[in-house]
Each structure stands twice: as structure tokens, then as C-alpha cells.
Backbone of each chain as ProteinMPNN parsed JSONL, in Angstrom:
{"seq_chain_A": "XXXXXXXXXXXXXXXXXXXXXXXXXXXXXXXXXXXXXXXXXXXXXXXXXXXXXXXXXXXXXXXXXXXXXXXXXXXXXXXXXXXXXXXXXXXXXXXXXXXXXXXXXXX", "coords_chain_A": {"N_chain_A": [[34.958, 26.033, -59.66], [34.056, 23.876, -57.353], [35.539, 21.303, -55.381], [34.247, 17.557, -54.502], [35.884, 15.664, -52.418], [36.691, 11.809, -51.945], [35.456, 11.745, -54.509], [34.998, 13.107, -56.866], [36.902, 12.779, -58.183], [39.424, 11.324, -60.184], [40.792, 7.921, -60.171], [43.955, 6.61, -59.894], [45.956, 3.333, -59.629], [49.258, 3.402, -59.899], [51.309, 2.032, -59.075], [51.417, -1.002, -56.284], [50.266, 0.713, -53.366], [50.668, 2.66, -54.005], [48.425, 5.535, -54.411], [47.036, 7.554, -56.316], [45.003, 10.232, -57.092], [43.078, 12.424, -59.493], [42.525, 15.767, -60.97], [41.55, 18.011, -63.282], [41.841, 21.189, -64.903], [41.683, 23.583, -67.913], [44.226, 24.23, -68.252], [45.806, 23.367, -66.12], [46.522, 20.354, -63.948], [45.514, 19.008, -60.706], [47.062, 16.624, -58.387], [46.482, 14.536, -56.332], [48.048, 12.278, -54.263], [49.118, 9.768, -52.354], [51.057, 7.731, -50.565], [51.897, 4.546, -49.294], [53.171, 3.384, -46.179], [57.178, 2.503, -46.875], [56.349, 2.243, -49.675], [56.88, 3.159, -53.522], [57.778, 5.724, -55.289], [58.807, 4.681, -59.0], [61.565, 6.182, -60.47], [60.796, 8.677, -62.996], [60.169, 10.21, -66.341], [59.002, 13.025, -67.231], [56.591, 15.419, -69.946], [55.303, 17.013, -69.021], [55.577, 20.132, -67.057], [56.573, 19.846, -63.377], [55.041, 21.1, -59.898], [55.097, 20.746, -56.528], [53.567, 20.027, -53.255], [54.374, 18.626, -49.602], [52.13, 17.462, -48.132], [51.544, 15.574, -45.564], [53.111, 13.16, -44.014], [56.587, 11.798, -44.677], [58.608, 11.483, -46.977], [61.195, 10.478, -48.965], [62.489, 12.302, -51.717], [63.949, 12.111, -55.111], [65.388, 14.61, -57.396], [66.066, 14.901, -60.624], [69.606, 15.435, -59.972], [69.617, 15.121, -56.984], [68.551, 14.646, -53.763], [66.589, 14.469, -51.336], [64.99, 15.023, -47.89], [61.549, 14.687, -47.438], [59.517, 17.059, -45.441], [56.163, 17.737, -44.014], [55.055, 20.585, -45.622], [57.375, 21.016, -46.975], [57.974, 21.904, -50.118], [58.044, 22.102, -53.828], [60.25, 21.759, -57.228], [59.638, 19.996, -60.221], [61.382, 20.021, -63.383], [60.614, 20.422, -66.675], [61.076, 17.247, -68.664], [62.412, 15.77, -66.328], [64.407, 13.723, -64.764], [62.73, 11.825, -62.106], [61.557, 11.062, -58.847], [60.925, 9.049, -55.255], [60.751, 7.414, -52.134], [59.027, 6.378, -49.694], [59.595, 5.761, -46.162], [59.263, 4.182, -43.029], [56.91, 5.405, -42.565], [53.67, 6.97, -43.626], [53.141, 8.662, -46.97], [51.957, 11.964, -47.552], [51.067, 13.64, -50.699], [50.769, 16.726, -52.271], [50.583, 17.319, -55.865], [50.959, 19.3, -58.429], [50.661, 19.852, -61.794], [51.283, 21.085, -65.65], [51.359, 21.17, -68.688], [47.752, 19.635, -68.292], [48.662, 16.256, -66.916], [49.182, 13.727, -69.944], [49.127, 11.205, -69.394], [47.454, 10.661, -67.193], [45.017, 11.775, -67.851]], "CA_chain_A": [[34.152, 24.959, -59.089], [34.51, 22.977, -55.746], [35.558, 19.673, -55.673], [34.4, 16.751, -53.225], [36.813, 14.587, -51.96], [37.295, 11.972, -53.079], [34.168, 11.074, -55.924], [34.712, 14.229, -58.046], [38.243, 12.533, -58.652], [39.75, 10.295, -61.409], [41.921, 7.65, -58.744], [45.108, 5.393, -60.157], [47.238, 2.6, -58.397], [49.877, 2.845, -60.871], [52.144, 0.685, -58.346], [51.076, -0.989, -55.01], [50.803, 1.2, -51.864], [50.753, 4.049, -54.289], [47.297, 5.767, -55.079], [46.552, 8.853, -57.382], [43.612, 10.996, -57.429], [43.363, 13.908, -60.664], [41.194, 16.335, -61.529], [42.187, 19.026, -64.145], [41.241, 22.16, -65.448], [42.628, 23.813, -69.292], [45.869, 24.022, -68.348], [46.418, 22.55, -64.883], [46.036, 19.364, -63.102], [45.991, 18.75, -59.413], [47.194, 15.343, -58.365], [46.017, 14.145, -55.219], [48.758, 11.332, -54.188], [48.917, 8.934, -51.194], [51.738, 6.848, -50.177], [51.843, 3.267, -47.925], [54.914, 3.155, -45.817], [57.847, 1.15, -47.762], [56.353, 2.217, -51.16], [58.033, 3.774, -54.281], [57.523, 5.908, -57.015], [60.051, 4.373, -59.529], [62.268, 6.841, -61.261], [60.379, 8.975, -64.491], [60.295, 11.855, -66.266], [57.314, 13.609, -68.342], [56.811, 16.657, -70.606], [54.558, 18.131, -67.941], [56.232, 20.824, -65.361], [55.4, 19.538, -62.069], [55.125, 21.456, -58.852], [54.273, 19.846, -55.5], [53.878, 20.414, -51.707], [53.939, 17.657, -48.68], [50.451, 17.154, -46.962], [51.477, 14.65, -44.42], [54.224, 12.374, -43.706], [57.71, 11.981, -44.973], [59.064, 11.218, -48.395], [62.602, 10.749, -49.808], [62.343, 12.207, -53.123], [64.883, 12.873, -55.595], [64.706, 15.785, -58.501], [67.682, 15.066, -60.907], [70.856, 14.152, -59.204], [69.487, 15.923, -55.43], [67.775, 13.832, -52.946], [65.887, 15.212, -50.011], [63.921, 14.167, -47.247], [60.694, 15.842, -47.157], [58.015, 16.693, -44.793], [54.746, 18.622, -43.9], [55.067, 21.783, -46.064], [58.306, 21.023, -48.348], [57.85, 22.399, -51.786], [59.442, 21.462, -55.296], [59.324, 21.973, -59.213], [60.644, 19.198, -61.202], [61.009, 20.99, -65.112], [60.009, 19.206, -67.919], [61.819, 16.079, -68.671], [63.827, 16.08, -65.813], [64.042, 12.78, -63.76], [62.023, 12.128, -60.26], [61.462, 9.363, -57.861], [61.05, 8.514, -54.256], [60.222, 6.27, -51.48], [58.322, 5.952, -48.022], [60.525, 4.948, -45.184], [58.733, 3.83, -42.241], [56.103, 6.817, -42.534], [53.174, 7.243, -45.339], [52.866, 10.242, -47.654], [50.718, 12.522, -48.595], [51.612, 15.328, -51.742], [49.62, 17.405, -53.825], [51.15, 17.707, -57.238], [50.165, 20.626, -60.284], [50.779, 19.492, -63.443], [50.978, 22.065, -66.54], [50.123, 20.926, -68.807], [47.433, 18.158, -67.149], [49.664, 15.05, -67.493], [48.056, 13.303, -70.662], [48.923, 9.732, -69.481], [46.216, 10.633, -66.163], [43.626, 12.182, -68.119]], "C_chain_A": [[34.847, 24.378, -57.867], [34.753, 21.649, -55.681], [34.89, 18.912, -53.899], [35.02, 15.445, -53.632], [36.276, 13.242, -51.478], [36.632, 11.426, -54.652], [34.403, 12.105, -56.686], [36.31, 13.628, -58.959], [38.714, 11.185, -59.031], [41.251, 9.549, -60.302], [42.783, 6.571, -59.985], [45.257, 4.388, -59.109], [48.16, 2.254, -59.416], [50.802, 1.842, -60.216], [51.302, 0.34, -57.177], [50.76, -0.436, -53.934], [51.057, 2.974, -52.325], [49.412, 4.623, -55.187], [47.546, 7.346, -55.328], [45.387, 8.918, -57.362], [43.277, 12.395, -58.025], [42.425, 14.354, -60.149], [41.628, 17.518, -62.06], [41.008, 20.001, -64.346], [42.039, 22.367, -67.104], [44.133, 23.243, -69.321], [46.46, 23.519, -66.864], [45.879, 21.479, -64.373], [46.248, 19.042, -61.63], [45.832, 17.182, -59.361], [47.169, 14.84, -56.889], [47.023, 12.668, -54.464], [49.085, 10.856, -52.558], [50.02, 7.577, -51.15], [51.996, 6.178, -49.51], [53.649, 3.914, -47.756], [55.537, 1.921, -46.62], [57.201, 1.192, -48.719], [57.133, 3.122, -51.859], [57.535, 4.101, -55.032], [58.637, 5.806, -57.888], [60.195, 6.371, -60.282], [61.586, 6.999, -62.859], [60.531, 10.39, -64.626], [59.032, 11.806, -67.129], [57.959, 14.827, -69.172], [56.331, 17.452, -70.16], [55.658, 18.454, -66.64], [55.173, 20.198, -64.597], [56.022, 20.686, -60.848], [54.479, 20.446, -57.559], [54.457, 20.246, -53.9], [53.656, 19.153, -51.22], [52.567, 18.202, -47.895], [50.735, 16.78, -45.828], [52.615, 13.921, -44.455], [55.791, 12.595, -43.912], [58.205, 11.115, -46.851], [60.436, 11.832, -48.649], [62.181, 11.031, -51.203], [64.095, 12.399, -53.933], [64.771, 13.564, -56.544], [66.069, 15.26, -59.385], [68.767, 15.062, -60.073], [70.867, 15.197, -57.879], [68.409, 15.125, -55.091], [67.305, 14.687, -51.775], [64.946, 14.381, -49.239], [62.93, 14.716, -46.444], [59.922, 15.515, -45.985], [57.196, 17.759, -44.926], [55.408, 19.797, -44.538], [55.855, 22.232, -47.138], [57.704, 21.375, -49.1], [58.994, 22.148, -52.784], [59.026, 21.611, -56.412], [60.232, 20.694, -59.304], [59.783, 20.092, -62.994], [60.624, 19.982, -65.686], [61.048, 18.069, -68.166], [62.93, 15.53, -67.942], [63.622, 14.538, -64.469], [63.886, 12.961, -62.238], [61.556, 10.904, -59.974], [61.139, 9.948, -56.218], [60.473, 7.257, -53.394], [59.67, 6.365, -49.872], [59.703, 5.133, -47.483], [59.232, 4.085, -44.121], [56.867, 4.369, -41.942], [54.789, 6.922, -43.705], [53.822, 8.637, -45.539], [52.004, 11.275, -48.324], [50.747, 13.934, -49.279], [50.142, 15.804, -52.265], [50.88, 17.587, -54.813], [50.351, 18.696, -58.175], [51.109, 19.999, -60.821], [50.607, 20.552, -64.692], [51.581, 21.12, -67.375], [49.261, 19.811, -68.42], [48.026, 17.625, -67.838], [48.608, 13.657, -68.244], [47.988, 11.613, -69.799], [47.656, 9.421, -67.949], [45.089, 10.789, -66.607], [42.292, 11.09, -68.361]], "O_chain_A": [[36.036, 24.476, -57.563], [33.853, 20.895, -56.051], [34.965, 19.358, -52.754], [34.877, 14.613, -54.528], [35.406, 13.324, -50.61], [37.212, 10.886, -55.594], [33.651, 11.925, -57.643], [36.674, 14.0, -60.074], [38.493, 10.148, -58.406], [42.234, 10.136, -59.85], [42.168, 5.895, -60.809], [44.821, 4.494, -57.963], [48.128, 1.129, -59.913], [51.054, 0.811, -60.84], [50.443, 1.17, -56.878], [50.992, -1.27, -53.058], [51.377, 3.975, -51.683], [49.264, 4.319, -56.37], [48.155, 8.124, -54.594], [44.635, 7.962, -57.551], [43.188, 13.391, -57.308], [41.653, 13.911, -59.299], [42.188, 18.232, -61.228], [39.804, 19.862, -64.128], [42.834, 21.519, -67.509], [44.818, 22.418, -69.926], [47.67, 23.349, -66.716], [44.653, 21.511, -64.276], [47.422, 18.767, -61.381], [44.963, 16.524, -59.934], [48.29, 14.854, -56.379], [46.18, 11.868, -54.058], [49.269, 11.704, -51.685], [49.722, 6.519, -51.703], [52.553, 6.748, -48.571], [54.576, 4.407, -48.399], [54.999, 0.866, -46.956], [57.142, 0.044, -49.162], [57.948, 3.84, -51.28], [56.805, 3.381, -55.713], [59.517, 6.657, -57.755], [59.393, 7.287, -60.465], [61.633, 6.133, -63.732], [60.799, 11.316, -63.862], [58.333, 10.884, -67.548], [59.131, 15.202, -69.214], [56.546, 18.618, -70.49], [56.236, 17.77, -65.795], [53.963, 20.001, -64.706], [57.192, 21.069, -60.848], [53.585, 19.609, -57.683], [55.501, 20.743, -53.479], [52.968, 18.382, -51.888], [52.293, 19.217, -47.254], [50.314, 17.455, -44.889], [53.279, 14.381, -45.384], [56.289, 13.558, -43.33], [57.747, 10.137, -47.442], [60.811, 13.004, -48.614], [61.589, 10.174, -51.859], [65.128, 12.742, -53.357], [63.666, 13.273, -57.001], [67.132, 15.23, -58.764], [68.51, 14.288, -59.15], [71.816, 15.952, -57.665], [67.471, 14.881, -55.85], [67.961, 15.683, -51.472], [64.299, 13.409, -49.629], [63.046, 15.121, -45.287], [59.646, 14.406, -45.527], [57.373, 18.635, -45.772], [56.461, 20.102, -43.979], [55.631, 23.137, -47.942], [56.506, 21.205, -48.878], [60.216, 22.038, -52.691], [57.849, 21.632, -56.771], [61.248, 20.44, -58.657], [58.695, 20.448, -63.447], [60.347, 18.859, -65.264], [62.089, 18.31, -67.554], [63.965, 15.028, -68.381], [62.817, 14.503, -63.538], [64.445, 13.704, -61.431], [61.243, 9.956, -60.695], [61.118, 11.158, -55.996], [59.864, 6.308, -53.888], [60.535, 6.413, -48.997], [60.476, 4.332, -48.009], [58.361, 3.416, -44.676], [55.962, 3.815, -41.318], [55.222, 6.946, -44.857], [54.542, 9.379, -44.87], [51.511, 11.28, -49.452], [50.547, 15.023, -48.741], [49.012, 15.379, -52.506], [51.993, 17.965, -54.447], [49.159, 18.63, -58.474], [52.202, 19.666, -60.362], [49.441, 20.947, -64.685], [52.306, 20.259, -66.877], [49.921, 18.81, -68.142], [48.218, 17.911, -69.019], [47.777, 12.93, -67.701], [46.936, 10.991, -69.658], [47.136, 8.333, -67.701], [44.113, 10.222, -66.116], [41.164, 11.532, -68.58]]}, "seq_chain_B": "XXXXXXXXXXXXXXXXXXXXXXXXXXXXXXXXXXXXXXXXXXXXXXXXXXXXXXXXXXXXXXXXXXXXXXXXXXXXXXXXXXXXXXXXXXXXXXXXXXXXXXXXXXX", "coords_chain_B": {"N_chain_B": [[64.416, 20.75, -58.404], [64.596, 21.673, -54.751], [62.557, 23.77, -52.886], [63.189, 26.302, -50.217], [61.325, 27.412, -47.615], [60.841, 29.97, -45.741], [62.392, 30.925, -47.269], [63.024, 31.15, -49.737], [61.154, 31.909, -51.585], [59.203, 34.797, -53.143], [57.538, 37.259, -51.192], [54.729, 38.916, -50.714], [52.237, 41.441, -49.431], [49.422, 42.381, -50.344], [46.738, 43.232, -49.102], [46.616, 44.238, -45.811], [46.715, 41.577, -43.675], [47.021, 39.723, -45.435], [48.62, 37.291, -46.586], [51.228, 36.749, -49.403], [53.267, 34.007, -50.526], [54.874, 33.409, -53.09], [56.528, 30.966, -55.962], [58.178, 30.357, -58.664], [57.968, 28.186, -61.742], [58.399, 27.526, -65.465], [56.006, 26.912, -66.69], [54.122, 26.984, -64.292], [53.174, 28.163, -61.155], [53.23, 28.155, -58.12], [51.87, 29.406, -55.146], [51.577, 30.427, -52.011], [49.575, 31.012, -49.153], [48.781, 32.799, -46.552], [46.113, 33.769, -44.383], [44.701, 36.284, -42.002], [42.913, 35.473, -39.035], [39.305, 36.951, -39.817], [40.243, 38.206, -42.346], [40.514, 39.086, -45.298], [40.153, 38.161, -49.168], [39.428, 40.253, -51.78], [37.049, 40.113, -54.102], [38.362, 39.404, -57.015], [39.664, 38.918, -60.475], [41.219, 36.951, -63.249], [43.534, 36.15, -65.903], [44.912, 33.923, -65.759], [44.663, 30.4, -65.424], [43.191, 28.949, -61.946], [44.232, 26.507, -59.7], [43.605, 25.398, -56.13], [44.974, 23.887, -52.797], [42.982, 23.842, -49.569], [45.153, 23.836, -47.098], [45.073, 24.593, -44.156], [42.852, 25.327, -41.224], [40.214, 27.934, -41.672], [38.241, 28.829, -44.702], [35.733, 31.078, -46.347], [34.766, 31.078, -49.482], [34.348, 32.091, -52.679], [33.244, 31.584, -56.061], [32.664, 32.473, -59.242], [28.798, 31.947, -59.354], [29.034, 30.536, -56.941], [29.03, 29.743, -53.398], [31.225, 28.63, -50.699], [32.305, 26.892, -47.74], [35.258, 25.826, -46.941], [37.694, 23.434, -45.375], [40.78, 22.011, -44.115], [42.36, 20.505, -46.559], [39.795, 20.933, -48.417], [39.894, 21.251, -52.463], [39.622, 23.121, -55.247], [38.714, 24.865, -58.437], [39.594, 27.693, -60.031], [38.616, 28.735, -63.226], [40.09, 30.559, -65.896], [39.655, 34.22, -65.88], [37.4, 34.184, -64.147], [35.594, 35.609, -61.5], [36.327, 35.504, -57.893], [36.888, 35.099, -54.947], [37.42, 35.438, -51.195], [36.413, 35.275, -47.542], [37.988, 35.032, -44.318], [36.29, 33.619, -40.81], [36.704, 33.627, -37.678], [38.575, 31.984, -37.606], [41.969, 31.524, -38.74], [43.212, 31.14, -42.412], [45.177, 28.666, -44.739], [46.457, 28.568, -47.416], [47.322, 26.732, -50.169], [48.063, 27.774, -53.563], [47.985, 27.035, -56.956], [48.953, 28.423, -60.316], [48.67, 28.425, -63.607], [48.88, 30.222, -66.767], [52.142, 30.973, -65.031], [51.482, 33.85, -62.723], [51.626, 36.909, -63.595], [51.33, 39.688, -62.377], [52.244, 38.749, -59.904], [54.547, 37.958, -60.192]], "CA_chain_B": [[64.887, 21.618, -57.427], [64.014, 21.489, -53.749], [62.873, 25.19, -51.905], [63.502, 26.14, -48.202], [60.414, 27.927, -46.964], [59.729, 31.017, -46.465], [63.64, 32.447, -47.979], [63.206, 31.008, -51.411], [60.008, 33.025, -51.861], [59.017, 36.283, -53.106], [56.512, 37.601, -50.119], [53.434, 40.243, -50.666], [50.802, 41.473, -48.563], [48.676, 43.218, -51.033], [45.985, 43.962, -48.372], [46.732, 43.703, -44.458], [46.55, 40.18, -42.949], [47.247, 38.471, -46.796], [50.576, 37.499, -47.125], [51.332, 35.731, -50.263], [54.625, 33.715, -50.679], [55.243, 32.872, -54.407], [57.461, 30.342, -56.424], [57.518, 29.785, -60.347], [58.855, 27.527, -62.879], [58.506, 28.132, -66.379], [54.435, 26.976, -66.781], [53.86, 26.84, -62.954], [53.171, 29.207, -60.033], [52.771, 27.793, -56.448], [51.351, 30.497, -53.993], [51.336, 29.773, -50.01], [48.878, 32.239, -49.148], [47.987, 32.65, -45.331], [45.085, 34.833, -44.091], [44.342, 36.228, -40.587], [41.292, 35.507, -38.904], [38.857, 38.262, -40.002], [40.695, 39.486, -43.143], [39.962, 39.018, -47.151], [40.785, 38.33, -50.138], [38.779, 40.633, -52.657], [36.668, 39.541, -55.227], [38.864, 40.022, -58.296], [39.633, 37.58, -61.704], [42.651, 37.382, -63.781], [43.354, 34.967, -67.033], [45.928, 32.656, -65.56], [44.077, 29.32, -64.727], [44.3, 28.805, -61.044], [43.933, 25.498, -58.759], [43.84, 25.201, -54.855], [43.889, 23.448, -51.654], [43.137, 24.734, -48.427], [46.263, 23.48, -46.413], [44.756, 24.298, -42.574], [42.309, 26.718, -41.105], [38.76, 27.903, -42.911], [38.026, 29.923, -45.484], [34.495, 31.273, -46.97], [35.073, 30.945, -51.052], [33.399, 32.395, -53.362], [33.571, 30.916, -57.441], [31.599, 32.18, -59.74], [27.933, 32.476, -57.8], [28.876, 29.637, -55.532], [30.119, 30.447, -52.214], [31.267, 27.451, -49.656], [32.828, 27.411, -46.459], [35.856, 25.308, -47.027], [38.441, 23.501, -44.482], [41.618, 21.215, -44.791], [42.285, 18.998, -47.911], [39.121, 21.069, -49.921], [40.515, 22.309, -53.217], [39.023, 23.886, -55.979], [39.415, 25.16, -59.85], [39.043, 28.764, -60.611], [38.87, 29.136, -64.371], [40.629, 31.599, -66.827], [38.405, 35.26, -66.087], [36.545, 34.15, -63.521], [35.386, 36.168, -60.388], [36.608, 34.764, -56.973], [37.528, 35.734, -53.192], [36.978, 34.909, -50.124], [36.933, 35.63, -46.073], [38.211, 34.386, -42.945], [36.046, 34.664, -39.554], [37.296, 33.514, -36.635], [39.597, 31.215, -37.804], [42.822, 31.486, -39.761], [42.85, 30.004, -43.77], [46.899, 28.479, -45.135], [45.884, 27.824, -48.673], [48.055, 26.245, -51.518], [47.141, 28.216, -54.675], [48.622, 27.003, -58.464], [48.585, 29.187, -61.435], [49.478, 28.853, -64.798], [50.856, 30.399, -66.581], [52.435, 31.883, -63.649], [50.48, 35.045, -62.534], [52.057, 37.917, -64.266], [51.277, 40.582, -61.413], [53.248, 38.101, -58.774], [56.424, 37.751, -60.607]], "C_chain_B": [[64.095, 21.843, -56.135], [64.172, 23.23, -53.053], [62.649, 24.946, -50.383], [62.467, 27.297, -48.591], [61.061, 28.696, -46.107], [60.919, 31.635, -47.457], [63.573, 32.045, -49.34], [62.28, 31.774, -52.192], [59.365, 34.432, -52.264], [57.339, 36.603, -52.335], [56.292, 38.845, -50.778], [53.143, 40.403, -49.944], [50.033, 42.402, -49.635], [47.608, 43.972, -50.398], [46.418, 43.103, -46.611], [46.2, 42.194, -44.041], [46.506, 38.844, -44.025], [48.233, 38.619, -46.932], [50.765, 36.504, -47.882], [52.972, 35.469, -50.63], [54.649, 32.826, -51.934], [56.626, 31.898, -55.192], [57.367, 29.994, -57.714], [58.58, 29.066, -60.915], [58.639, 28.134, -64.284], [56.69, 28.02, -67.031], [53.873, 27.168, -65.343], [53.913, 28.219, -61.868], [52.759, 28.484, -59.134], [52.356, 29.289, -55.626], [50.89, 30.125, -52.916], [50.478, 31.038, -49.279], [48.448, 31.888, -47.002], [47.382, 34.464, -45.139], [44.952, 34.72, -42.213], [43.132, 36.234, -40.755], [40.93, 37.312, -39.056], [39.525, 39.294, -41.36], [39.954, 38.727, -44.514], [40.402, 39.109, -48.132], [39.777, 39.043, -51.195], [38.45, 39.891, -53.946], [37.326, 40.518, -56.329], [39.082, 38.254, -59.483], [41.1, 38.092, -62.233], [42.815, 36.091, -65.089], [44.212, 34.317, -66.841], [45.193, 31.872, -64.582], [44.658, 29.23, -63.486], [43.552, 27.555, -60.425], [44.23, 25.42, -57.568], [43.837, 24.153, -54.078], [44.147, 24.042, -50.134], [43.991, 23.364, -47.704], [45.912, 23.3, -44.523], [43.535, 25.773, -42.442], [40.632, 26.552, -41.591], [38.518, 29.325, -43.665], [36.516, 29.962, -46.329], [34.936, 31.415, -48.187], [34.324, 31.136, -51.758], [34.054, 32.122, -55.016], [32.648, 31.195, -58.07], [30.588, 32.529, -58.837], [28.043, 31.356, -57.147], [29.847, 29.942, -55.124], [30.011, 28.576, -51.251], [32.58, 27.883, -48.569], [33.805, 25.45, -46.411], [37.453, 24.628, -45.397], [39.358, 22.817, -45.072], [41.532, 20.384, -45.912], [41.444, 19.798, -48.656], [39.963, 21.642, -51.351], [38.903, 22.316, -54.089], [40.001, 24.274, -57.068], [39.229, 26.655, -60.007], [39.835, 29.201, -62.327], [39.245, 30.264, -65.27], [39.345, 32.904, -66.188], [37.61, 35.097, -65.186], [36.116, 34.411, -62.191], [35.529, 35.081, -58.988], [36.836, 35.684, -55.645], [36.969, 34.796, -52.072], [37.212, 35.704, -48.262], [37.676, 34.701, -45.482], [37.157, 34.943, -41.887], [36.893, 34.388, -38.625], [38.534, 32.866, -36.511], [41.279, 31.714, -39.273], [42.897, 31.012, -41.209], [44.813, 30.238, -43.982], [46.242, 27.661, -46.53], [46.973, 27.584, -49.752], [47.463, 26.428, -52.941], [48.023, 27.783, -56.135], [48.625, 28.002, -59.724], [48.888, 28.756, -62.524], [48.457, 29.653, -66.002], [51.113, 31.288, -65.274], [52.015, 33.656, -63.564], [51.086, 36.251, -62.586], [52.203, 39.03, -62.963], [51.995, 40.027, -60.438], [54.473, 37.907, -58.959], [57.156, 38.651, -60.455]], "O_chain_B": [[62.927, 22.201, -56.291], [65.215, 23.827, -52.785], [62.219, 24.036, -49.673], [62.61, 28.004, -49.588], [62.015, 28.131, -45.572], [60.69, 32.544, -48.254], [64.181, 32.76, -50.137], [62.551, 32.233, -53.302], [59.041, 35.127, -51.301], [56.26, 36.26, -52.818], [57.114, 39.626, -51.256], [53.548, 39.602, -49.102], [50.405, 43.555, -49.42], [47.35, 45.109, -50.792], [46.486, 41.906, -46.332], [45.016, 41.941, -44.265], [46.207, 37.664, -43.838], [48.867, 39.615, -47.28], [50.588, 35.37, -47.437], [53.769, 36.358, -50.93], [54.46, 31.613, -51.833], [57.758, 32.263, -54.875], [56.419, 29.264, -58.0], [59.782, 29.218, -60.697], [58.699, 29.363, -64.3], [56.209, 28.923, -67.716], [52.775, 27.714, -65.452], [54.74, 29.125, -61.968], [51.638, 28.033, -59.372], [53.04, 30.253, -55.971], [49.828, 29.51, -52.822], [51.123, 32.02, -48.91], [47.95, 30.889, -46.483], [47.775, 35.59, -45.444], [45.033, 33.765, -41.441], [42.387, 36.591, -41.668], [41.548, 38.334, -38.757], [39.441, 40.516, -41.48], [38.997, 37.953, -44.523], [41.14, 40.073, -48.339], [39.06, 38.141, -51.628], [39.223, 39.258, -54.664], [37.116, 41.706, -56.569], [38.776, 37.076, -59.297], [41.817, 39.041, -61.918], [42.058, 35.122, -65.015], [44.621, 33.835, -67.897], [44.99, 32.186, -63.408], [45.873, 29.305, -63.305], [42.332, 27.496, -60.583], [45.457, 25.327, -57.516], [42.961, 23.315, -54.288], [45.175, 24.538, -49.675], [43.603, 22.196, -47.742], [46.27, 22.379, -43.789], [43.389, 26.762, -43.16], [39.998, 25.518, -41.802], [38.601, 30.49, -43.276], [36.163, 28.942, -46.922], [35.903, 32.17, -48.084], [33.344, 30.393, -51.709], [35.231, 32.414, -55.225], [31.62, 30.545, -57.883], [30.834, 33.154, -57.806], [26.977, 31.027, -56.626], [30.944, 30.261, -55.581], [29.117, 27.731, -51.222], [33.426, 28.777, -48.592], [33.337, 24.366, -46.065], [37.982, 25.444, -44.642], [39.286, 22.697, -46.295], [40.592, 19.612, -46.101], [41.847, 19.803, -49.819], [40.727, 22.584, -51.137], [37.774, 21.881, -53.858], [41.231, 24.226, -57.074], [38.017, 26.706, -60.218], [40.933, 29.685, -62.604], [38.323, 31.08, -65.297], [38.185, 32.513, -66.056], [36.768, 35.995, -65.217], [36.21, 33.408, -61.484], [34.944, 33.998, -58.993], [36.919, 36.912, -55.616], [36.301, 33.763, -52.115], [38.086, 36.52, -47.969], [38.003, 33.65, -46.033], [36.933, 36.15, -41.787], [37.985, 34.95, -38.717], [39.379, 33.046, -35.633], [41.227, 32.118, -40.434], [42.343, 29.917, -41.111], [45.535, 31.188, -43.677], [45.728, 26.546, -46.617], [47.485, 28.63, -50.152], [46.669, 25.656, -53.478], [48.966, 28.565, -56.262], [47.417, 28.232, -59.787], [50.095, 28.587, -62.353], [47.236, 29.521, -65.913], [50.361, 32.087, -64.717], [52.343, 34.48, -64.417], [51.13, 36.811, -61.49], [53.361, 39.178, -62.57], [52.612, 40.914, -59.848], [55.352, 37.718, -58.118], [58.353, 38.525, -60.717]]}, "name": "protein", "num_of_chains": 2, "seq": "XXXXXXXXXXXXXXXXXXXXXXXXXXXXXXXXXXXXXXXXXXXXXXXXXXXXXXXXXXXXXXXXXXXXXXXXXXXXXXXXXXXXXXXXXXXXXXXXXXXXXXXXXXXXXXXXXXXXXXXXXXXXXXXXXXXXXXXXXXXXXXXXXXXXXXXXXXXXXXXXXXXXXXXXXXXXXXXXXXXXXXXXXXXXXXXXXXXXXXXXXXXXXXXXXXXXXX"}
């Protein structure tokens, strides 16, 4: 199926300045994510592998004890329970995330 | 874990002007797929759920019997088994493809 952007999609603001937009299949979820400059995704972990690419801007992330400072095209796994964070500098952000399995606390 | 583009990758071309650059975790497959204008991806299926989004470019998509003519930002679900492909005409397609479980024939 085809999605349209962005009414076919289930949106968060789990913090300020930071919006989420799902939409899953069986076993995967794509996560549609949008970051203000000067916001943060605090420090978590899950039981869902994540993968993710940059869309747009810049983002400090960190994966477990490695920091980076992404842009347009970066790529990354974080494994299963493995802590992740970052933050907007000056810049928004804009990722896609996969999720295996979809991440229940979005559904 | 953070990858460097394109050397962390295991690169295909399965048919001239598809070059697929793969990355897996242990539920996860990323695939960076770019197409030249004018080439194709054959309609084929496979049972590892997959999720997209087109990254830059345009691509004709076919799901199932719906076909659409997709550009930046669209994604899409293609379910377990289920017939897919697509063209390029004039234009280039850089698509961000997911799998899981990671796509057996790409590993």
C-alpha cells in the first residue's frame, strides 16, 4: 500500500519540538520524526531493533557510548536494548526510523 | 553503531542501472537502492516484510494492482508475498528500502 503524507499517519509529541509520525506493517514500523532546532530526544532504550537514515538537517546522536554528528544520508542500527539519544544544535532534523518489531509503546 | 556510506555496505547490481547497497542488524535490513533514469526494478515478491521511502528522484511503483508515480518523502508498505516493482523515466529514483527479517538473498 501507499501512504499519504501526513493523514495516513499515527503523529506523537512525546517532548516539545519533537514530533513523531508511525505507520506499521506485521513486523515493521516506519517512524517519520521531525526535530525543532535546540530539541532533544532524552536518552532510552527499547526491545525494538531500530534502524534509521537522516532526511534533512543535522543531529548529534549517540548509540551506546559513540556520539556522532549526523547529516543528510547518515545511517545507523541501535540493537535491542541498547541506549540512544540526541539533540538539535542550531539546525532541525529530519530521520526516518524502522522499527522491528513495530515499537508497542507507538502503536 | 554509526555506518560510513557507501564502504560499510555490501553493493549489488542485480540488473544494469540497480545498484543496491545493503546493511543488517539482527531483525533489520536497510537497502539504499539507486536507479538510473530509464531502468527497472522487476516485478518480483519475496516473504520478508518490506517498508520504503523514496529519498530523491521519481519512481513509477507498482503494489499489488496499484501503480503510482511516487517522488521525495512518499513511502510505502509492501507486505509478506506480495508482487511489486517499479520504473524510472526520465528521472533518476534514491529509495530507502527496510526489510525484515533481513532479505535472505541480500546477505
Amino acid at each position: 500500500m501507499f501512504y499519504d503524507f501526513p493523514q495516513d499517519f499515527k503523529a506523537f509529541e512525546p517532548v516539545p519540538g519533537f514530533l513523531v509520525r508511525v505507520v506499521s506493517g506485521e513486523r515493521l514500523m516506519l517512524s517519520h520524526v521531525t526535530l525543532a532546532p535546540h530539541s532533544e530526544t532524552p536518552l532510552h532504550r527499547h526491545s525494538e531493533e531500530q534502524m534509521g537514515i537522516m532526511l534533512d538537517g543535522e543531529f548529534e546522536m549517540t548509540i551506546g557510548d559513540e556520539t556522532r554528528f549526523l547529516k543528510k544520508g547518515d545511517m545507523y542500527l541501535v540493537p535491542a536494548n541498547t541506549m540512544h539519544g540526541g539533540i538539535t544544535h542550531n539546525e532541525h532534523a529530519l530521520i526516518l526510523d524502522a522499527f522491528s518489531p513495530p515499537r508497542e509503546t507507538y502503536r
